[in-house]
C-alpha positions in Angstrom: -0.6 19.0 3.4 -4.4 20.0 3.0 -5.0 16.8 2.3 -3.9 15.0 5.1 -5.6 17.1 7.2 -8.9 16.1 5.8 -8.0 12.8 5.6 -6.7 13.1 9.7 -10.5 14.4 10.1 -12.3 12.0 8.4 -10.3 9.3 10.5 -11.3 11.1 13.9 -15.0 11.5 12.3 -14.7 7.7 11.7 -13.9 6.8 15.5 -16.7 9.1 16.4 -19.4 7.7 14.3 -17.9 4.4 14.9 -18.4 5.0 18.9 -22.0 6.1 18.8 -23.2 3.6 16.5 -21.0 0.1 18.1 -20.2 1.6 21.4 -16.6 0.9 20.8 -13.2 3.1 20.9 -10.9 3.0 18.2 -7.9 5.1 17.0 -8.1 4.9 13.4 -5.6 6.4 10.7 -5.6 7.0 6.8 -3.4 5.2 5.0 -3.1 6.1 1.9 -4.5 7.9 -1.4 -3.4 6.7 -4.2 -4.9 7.0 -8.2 -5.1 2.8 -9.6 -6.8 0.8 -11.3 -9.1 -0.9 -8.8 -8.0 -4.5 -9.0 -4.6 -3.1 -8.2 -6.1 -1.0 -5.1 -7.9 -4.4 -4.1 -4.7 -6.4 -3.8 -3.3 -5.3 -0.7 -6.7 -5.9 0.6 -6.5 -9.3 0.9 -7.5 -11.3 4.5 -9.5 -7.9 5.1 -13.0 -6.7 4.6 -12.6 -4.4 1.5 -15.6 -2.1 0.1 -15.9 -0.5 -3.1 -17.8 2.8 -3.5 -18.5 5.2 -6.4 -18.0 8.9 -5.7 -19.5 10.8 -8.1 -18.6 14.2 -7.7 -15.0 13.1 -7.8 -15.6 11.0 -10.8 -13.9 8.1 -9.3 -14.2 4.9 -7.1 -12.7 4.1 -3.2 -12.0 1.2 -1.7 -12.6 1.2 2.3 -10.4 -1.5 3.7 -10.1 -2.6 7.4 -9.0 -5.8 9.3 -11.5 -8.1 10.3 -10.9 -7.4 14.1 -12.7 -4.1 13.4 -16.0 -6.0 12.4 -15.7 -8.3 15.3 -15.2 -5.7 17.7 -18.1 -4.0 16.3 -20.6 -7.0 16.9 -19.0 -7.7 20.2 -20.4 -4.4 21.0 -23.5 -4.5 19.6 -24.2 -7.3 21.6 -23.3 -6.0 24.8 -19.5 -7.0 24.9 -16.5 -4.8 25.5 -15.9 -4.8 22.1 -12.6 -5.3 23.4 -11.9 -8.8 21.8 -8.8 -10.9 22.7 -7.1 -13.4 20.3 -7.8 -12.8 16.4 -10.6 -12.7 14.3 -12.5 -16.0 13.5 -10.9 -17.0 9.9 -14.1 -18.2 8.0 -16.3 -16.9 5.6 -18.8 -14.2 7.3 -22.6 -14.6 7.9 -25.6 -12.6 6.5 -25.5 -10.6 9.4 -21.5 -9.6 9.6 -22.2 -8.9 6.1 -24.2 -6.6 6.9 -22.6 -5.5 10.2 -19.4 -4.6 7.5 -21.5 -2.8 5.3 -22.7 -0.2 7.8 -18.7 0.1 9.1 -17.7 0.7 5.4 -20.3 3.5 4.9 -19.7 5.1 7.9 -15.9 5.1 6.9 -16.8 6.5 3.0 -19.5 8.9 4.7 -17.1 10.7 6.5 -14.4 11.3 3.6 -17.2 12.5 1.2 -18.6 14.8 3.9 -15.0 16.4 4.1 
């Protein structure tokens, strides 16, 4: 129980940081915790953007996961959109820039579960 209330923090610390760095709204949720090798935590990963970060102090690695929606969204936003897109993400290998664009939404996302 203690941990899902961290991890229920860290998801509304998420869509905080999320909203004042891509002026977007988002309701975002943890999924799940589980102990795995990492190429079996990557493999439900698949058609998303997927990070993989070493935590130190917990002597372990996390993957950060979301759908590509999220990214697009994000740069909609960034660029003076809604960030309210309609239809689904383009399906095509991402640019330097969403690259980039995804690293910043993974951190974010890792930065709030280590601050917890």
């Amino acid at each position: 129980p203690a941990m899902l209330g961290l991890h229920a923090a860290s998801a509304a610390g998420c869509a905080a940081a999320l909203k004042d760095l891509f002026a977007f709204e988002s309701d975002l949720a943890f999924q799940q915790a589980l102990q795995q090798p990492i190429g079996d935590a990557l493999a439900p990963c698949a058609g998303r953007i997927a990070a993989v970060f070493g935590i130190a102090e917990w002597s372990a690695r996390a993957v950060v996961a979301f759908d590509r929606i999220i990214l697009f969204r994000a740069l909609d936003a960034m660029y003076g959109g809604s960030g309210k897109l309609a239809g689904p993400a383009p399906e095509r290998e991402l640019t330097g820039l969403e690259r980039s664009v995804a690293g910043r939404l993974a951190k974010v996302v890792i930065g709030e579960i280590q601050s917890r």
